[in-house]
N, C-alpha and C positions, 0 to 999 in steps of 0.2 A: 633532640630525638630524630632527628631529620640525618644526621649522621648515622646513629642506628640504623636506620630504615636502609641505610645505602650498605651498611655491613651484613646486613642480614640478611638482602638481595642477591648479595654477591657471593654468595655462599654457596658456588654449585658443584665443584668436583675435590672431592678429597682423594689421595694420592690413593694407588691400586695395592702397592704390596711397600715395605718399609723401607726406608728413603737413605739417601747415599748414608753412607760411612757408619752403620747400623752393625754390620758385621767388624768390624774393626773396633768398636768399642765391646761389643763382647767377648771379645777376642781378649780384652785389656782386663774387663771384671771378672772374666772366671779362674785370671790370674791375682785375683784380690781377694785380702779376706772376707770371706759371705758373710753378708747379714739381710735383714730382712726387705732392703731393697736394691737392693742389688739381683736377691731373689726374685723380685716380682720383677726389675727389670728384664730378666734372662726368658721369664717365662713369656712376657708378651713379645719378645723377638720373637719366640716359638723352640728356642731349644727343649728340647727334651732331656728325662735325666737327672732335673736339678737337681742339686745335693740339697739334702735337708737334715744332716749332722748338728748344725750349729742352730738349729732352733729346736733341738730336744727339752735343753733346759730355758727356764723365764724367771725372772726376780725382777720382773716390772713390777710399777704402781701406780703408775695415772694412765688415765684413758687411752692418750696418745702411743704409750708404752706396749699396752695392750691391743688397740688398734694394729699398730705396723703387723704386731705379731701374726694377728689371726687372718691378715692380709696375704701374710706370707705363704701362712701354712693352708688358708685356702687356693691360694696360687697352683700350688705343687698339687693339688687334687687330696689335701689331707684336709680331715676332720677338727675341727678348732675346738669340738664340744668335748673328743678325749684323745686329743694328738699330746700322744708324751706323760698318759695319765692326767690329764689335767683339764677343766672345762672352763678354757678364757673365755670362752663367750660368756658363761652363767657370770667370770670376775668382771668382764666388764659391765653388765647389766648392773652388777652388783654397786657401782659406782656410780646410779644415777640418783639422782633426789632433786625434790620440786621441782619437777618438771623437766630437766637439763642433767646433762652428762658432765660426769665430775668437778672441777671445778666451778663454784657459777662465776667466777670473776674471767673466764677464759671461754671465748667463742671458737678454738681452733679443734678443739679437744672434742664438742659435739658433731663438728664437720666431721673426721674421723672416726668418729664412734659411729656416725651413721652408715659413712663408704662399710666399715669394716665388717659390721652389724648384719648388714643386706649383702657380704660377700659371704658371712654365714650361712644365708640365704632366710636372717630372720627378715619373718613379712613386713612391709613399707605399713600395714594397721598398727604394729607392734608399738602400745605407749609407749616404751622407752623410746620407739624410735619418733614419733611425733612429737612427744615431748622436747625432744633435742631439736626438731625443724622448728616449731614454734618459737623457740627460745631466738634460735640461729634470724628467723624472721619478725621480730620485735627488735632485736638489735642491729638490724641494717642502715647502715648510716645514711646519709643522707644528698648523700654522690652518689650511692648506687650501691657501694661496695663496702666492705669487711673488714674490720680489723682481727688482731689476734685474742683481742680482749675487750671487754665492755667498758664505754665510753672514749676507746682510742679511735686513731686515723685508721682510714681503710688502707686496706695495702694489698696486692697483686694475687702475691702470696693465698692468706686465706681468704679473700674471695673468688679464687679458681676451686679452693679446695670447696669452699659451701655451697658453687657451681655443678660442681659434681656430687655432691650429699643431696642435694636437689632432684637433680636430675633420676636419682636412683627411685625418688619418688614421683615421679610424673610429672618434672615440672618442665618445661620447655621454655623456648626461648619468648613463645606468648606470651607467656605468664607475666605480669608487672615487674615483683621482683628480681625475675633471671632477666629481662630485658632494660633494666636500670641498674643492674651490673657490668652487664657487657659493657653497656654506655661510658660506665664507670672507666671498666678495664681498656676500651679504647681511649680515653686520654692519659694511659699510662705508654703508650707505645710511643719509642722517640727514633729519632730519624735513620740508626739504621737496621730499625726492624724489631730489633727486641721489646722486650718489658724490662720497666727496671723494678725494685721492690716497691719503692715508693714515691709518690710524686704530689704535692711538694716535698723537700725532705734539707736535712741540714749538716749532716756529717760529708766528711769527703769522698768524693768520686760516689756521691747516691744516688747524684743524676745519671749514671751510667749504668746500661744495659745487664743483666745476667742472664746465666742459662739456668739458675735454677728456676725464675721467675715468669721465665720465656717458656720453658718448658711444661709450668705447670697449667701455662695459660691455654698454650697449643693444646695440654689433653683437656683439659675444660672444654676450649670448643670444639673439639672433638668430638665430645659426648655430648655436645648439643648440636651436631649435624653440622656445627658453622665453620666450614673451610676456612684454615688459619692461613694458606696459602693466597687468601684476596685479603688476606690485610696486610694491605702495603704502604709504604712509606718510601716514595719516589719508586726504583727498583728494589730495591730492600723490603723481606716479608720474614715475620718470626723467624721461618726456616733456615733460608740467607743466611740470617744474624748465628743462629749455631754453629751452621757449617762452619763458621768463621771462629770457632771455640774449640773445635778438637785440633788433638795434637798428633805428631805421628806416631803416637803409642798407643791410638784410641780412643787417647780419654777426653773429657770436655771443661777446661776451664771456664770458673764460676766468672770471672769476666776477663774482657782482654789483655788487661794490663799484669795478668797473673803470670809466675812462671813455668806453673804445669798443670796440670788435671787432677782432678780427684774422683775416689768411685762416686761419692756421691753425687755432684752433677752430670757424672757418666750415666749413672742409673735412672737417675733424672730423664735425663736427653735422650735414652734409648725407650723411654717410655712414651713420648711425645713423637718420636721418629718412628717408630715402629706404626705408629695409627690407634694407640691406644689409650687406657683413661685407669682409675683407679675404681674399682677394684680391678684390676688387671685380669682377676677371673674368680668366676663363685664357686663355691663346693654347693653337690647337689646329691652329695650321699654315692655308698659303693665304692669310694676312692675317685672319683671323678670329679672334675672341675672342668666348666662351662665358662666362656667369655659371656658376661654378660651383657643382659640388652642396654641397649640399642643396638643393634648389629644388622639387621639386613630390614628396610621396611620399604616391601614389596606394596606395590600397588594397581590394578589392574582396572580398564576401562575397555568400552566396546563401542564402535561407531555406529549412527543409526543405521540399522538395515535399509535398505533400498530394494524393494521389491520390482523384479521386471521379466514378462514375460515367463513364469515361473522359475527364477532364478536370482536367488538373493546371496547378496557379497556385502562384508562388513568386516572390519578390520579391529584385532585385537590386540591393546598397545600394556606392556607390562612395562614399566617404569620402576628403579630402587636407586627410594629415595635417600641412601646410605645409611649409618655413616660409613659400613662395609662394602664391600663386594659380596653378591652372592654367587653359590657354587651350586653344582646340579639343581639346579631348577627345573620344576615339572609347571604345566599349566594344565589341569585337567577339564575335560567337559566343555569341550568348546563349540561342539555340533550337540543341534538337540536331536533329539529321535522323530523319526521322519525324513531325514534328509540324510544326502548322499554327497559326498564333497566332490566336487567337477575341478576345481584347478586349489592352489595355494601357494603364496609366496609370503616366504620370512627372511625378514631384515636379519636374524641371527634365530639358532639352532634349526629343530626341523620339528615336521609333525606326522603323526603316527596316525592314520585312520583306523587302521586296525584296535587301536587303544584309545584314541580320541584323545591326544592328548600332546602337548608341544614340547618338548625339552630344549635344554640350552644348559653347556659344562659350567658356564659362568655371566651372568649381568654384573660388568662394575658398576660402582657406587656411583650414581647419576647417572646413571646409561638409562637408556631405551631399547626396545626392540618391539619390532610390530608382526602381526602376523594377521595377511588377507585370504579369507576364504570365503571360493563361493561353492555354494550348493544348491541343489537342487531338490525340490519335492518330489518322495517316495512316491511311485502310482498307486497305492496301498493306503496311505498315511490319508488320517478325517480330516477335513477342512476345517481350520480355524487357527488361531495361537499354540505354537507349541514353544514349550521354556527349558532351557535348561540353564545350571548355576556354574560360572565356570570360575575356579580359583587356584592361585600360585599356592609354591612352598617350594621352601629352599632347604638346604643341608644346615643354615643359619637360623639361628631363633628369627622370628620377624618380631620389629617393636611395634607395629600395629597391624596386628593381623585384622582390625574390622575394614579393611581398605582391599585385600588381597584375594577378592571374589566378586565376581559381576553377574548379573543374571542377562541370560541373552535371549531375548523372546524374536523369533519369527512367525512369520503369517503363511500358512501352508493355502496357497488358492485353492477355488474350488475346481471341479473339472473344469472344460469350455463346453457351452452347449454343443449340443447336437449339432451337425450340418444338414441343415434342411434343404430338401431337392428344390431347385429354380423351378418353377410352376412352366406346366405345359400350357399356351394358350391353345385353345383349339377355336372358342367362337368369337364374335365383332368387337364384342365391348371386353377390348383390350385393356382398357384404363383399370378396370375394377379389378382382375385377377392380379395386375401387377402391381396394386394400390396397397396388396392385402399382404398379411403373414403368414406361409405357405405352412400348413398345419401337418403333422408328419401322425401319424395312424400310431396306434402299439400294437395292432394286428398284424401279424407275421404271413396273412395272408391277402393281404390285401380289402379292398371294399371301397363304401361310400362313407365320406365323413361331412360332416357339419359343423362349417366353424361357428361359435357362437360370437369371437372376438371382429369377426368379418361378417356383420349383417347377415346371420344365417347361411352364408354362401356356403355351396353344395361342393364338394372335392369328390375326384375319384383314387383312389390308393394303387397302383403297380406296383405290388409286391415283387411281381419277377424279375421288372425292369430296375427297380428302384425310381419309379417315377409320380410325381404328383398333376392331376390333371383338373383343370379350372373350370367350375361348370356354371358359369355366368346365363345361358339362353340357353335356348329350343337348340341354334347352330350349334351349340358346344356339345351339347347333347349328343345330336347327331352327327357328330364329325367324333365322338368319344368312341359311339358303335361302331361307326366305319373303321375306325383304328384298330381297337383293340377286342371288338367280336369275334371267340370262336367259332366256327365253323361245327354242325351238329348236327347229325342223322337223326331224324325223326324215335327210330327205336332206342338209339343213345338216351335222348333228351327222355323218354320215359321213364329212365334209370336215374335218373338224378333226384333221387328221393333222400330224406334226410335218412341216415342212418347206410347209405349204400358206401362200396367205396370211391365210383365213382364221381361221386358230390361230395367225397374229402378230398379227392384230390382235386376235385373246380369250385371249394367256397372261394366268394370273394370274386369271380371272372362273370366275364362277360361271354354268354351264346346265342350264335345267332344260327337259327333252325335254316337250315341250306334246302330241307326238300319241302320248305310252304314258301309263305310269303315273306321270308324274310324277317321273322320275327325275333326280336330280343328277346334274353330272358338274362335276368340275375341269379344268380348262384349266393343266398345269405350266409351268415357263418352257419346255422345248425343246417346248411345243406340241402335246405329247401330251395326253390326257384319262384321268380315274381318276373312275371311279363312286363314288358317297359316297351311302351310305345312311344314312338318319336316323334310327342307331341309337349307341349306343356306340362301335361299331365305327368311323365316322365319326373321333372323335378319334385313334385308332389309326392309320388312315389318314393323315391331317392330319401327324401326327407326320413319319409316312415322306415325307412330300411338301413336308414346308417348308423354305422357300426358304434360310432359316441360323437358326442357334443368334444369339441377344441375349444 
């Protein structure tokens, strides 16, 4: 198991678009005559066009027979339920019993019934198609791997193919079974890369490599995300070992010692080379056929915010995790509402403020891309967590979309307090006003205030100045009059009555009557006036007349 662990580690980039000498063998098969794999080879290069003449007519009868067929004709974007008058799907359903597809003495024929089945696009609940996994998973031997039939040696062969019958139902390389296969299928690789069909074996040249055995392996792990390109065998890796099998016509001999190619192995190898698996592609109704999943499984993450001095930067990392490439990619929702984006930098594509959202033409299979944004809090926006949900999608079906969305919470601060004016000393006992917390009025016009939070201490409010002034003593007192006393004609000062306009425009001030002796008076908010003599008494007063408790 320990060797597993290291194959299934190393599984991180499968190749981008279809690999050498891909074009030159179909260059070879569409000079052959078509049949049903050769079709599905053509389509997963991506040609367009296939002819589909030679699958009009069918006179099959076993599953297997049936299988390629609806393979085919799902490939080409036709209908298997009435392509040609005829409903293989319903014939092959029709061939199941106790629990298993056609034959029960034959394990190869459910593997196929299932790929073919689910390229009809019937659903993975569907009994016939359980019944066929069950059967397929009571009969796994006991290396890991599969024979073609019940009670024989495993071999290469069908267990790639029950690898991917699997797969079409959710199994992954987790799962015990697929993971004591592969085990399996790694002590079938011999030193220069390939697979052979079988190992041990006893007929001549068995211990030696093929492509069609190589090839099936490669889309097997394929379809289970596992780059066939890290298994290697000194410098030699599956791939290697093909390239070392076509000829200069195209095609791909079944082994070395052969002396030409055949379409079949060609169809083979261009399926494995191209980055693909079986079913090469599903019918999904309308004349249309879909590469199925697993094809792009996007995954997205977000770093914790870091809050500082109202401005928060967090970085969004979008990972796909293959076995595809994906192609226009969006990432929406990436600022919540509230904020404003100040700067942003992306490893790959760009991002839209105006639409909130990131794009990128393509992520290949194992890539990353990140994208840092900071923002800033709206002067509008309520204080506290604000969220939004940000998630990918690709022009590729994703095979786990519960991964391909993150929720991104930020903390909108509050405002910053107010700036409170530095307190004026005016009297001796300096320690106490500078001890305290300079209390800031909500009267727009000034007055006396009363901190409650500072031993009652008595404030005066300048409104016009913007100043706060510290009335600790009798000196503060009077050095507060000396300062900030208007000056006031006896007839003035008779007008200052509440409800005049005079005493709206002096609530809140200080006057001092110029033609007596000198005397203060306070101006209250309703405009009234209270004499303040420049005695002790003063604060006493003060008290009774301030504007509110701090």
């Amino acid at each position: 198991m320990r060797k597993l662990i290291l194959i299934v580690a190393a599984a991180l980039v499968l190749p981008l678009v279809a690999r050498a000498g891909v074009p030159e063998a179909v260059t070879y098969l569409k000079a052959q005559p078509q049949d049903d794999w050769i079709t599905q080879a053509l389509v997963a290069a991506g040609e367009s066009g296939v002819a589909t003449s030679h699958l009009q007519s069918f006179s099959g009868s076993s599953v297997t027979d049936y299988a390629k067929r609806i393979l085919a004709i799902a490939a080409v974007g036709q209908n298997p339920h009435t392509f040609a008058g005829s409903d293989l799907v319903a014939g092959l359903k029709g061939l199941a019993s106790a629990g298993q597809l056609g034959d029960p003495t034959l394990l190869n024929d459910d593997a196929w019934g299932i790929i073919a089945l689910r390229a009809a696009s019937i659903p993975a609940t569907d009994t016939v198609v359980t019944g066929a996994k069950d059967f397929l998973l009571a009969h796994q031997n006991a290396d890991g791997g599969w024979a073609w039939g019940v009670g024989f040696d495993s071999d290469t062969n069908d267990t790639a193919a029950v690898l991917m019958a699997l797969s079409e139902l959710g199994y992954t390389s987790s799962d015990a079974a697929v993971a004591n296969a592969i085990a399996y299928l790694a002590t079938q690789q011999v030193a220069d890369g390939g697979f052979v069909y079988q190992l041990p074996c006893f007929w001549p040249d068995c211990e030696l490599s093929d492509s069609a055995s190589t090839s099936w392996v490669v889309s097997a792990l394929t379809k289970l995300k596992l780059d066939p390109a890290t298994w290697t065998k000194g410098a030699a890796t599956p791939l290697t070992f093909l390239a070392t099998l076509q000829t200069g016509d195209g095609s791909f001999k079944w082994q070395a010692g052969d002396p030409a190619g055949s379409a079949g192995m060609t169809a083979y190898a261009v399926v494995a080379l191209s980055n693909k698996f079986y079913p090469v592609a599903r019918f999904v109704g309308g004349g249309v056929s879909s590469i199925p999943t697993p094809i792009a499984d996007l995954a997205l993450t977000v770093s914790e915010p870091a809050l500082r001095q109202g401005v928060t930067s967090y970085t969004v990392t979008l990972k796909n995790l293959g076995p595809t490439g994906a192609s226009e990619v969006v990432v929406s929702n990436l600022v919540p509402p509230g904020f404003t984006v100040s700067t942003v930098a992306s490893s790959d594509g760009a991002y839209d403020a105006a639409t909130n959202r990131w794009t990128m033409s393509r992520l290949n299979n194992y890539a990353a891309a990140a994208l840092t944004i900071a923002v800033t809090p709206l002067s509008s926006a309520a204080p506290g967590p604000v969220s939004t949900t940000a998630s990918a999608s690709a022009r590729e079906l994703d095979f786990n979309a519960a991964n391909n969305s993150v929720t991104i919470t930020l903390e909108v601060p509050p405002p910053p307090p107010s700036a409170s004016p530095a307190p004026q000393v005016l009297g001796e006992s300096v320690a106490t006003c500078l001890g305290t917390v300079v209390p800031v009025p909500t009267s727009t016009f000034g007055g006396f205030a009363v901190s409650a939070e500072a031993s009652n201490l008595a404030w005066y409010w300048d409104a016009a100045a913007g100043k706060s002034y510290c009335l600790d003593s009798d000196a503060s007192v009077r050095a507060l009059f000396e300062s900030l006393a208007l000056g006031i004609t006896n007839s003035n000062l008779e007008n200052v009555v509440p409800g005049s306009a005079l005493s709206e425009r002096l609530r809140g001030r200080l006057l001092l009557q110029v033609e007596s002796l000198g005397e203060v008076w306070y101006v209250d908010g309703q405009g009234g006036r209270t004499y303040l003599p420049p005695t002790a008494e003063a604060i006493s007063i003060i008290h009774r007349h301030s504007l509110q408790i701090l």
